[in-house]
LUMKOL-708048 format. One record per residue (C-alpha): residue number from 1; x, y, z. Coordinates in Angstrom, 3 decimals. Layout:
N
     n          u          v          w
   NUM          X          Y          Z
...
This chain:
118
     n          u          v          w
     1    -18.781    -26.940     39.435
     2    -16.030    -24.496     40.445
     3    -14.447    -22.488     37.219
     4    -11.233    -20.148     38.160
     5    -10.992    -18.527     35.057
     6    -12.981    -15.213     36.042
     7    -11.312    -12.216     34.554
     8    -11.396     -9.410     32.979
     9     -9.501     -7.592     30.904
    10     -6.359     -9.355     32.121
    11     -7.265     -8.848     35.983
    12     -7.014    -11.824     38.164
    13     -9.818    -12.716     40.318
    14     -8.822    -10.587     43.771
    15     -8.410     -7.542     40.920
    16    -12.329     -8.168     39.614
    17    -13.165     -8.710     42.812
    18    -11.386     -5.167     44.487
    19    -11.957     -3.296     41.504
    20    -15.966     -4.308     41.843
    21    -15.653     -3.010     45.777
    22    -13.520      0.303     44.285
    23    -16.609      0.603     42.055
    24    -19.059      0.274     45.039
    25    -17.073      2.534     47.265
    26    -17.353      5.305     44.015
    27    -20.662      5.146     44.287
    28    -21.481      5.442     47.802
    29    -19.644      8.755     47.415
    30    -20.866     10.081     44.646
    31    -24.298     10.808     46.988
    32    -21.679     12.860     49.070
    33    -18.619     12.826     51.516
    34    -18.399      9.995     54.293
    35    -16.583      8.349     56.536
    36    -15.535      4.289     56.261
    37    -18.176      2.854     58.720
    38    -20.951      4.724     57.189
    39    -19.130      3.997     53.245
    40    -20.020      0.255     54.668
    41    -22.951      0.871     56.319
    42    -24.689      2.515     53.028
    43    -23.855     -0.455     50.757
    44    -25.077     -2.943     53.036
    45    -28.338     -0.976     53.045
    46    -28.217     -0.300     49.696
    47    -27.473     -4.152     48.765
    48    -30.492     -4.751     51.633
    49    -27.976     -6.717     53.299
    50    -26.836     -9.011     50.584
    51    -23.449     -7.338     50.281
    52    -21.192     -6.861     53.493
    53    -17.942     -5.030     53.572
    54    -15.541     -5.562     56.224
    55    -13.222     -3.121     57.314
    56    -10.060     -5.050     56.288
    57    -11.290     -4.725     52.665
    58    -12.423     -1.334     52.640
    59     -9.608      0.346     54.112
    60     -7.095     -0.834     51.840
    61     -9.380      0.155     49.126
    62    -10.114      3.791     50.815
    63     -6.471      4.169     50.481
    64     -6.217      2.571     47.209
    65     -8.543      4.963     45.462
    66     -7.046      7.860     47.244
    67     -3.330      6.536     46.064
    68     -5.093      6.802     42.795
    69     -6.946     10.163     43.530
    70     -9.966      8.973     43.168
    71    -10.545     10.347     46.487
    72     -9.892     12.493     48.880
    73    -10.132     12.424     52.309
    74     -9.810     14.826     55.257
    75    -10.457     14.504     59.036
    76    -13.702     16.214     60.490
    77    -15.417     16.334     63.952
    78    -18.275     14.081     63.479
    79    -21.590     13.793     64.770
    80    -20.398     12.440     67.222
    81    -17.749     15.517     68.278
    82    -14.573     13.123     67.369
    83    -12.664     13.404     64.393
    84    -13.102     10.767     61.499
    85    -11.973     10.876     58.009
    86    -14.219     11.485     55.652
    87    -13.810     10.884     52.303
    88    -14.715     12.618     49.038
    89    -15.192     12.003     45.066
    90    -12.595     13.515     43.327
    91    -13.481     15.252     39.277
    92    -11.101     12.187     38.557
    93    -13.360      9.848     40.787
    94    -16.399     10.824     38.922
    95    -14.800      9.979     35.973
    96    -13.615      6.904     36.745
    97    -16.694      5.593     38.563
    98    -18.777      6.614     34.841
    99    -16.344      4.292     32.880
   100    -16.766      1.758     35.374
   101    -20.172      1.648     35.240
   102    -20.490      1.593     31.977
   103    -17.878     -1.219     31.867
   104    -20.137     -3.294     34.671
   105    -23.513     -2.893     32.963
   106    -21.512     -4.242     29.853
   107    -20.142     -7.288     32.161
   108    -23.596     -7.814     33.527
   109    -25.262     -7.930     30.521
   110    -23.373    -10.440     29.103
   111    -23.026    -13.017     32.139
   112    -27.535    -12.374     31.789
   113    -27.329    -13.605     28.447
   114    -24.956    -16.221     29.373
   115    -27.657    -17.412     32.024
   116    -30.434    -17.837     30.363
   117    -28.897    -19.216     26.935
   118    -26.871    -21.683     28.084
């Protein structure tokens, strides 16, 4: 069965769903500035492979939390002695990405109970 009624707070599914990867993408940085590949690297590995983030989703949600300063982001020689743009958690970010989490263990919480009282 196939319900398209998930939202929250008024957001439409691709808004859950981009706002859950913003969340992600918070955290990963939180542990410290990095660039894209390794912002998707560490929540694959994180997520022990479950979750995968392609580049044409995290991109536009780099530059969505840094439209947002969320983030910040700056080009640096790498270990790899090119540039690469690393990006950072903002004192706005931080804050952000403690509501949110608040906000998802609330979510969570409830779709449990849902799941094993139904």
């Amino acid at each position: 069965m196939y319900v398209d009624v998930l939202t929250m707070a008024g957001k439409s599914k691709n808004d859950l769903l981009s706002g859950t990867l913003d969340l992600l993408v918070l955290r990963v940085l939180d542990a410290g500035p990095r660039h894209g590949y390794s912002i998707a690297r560490r929540i694959e590995q994180i997520s022990e492979d479950v979750l995968a983030v392609q580049q044409g989703s995290l991109y536009p949600a780099l530059h969505r939390l840094e439209d947002k300063a969320l983030v910040e982001a700056s080009w640096e020689i790498g270990e790899s002695k090119k540039p690469a743009k690393v990006y950072r958690l903002t004192k706005a970010g931080k804050a952000q990405l403690e509501k949110e989490t608040q906000s998802w263990v609330s979510v969570s919480a409830a779709i449990n109970l849902v799941l094993s009282k139904a």
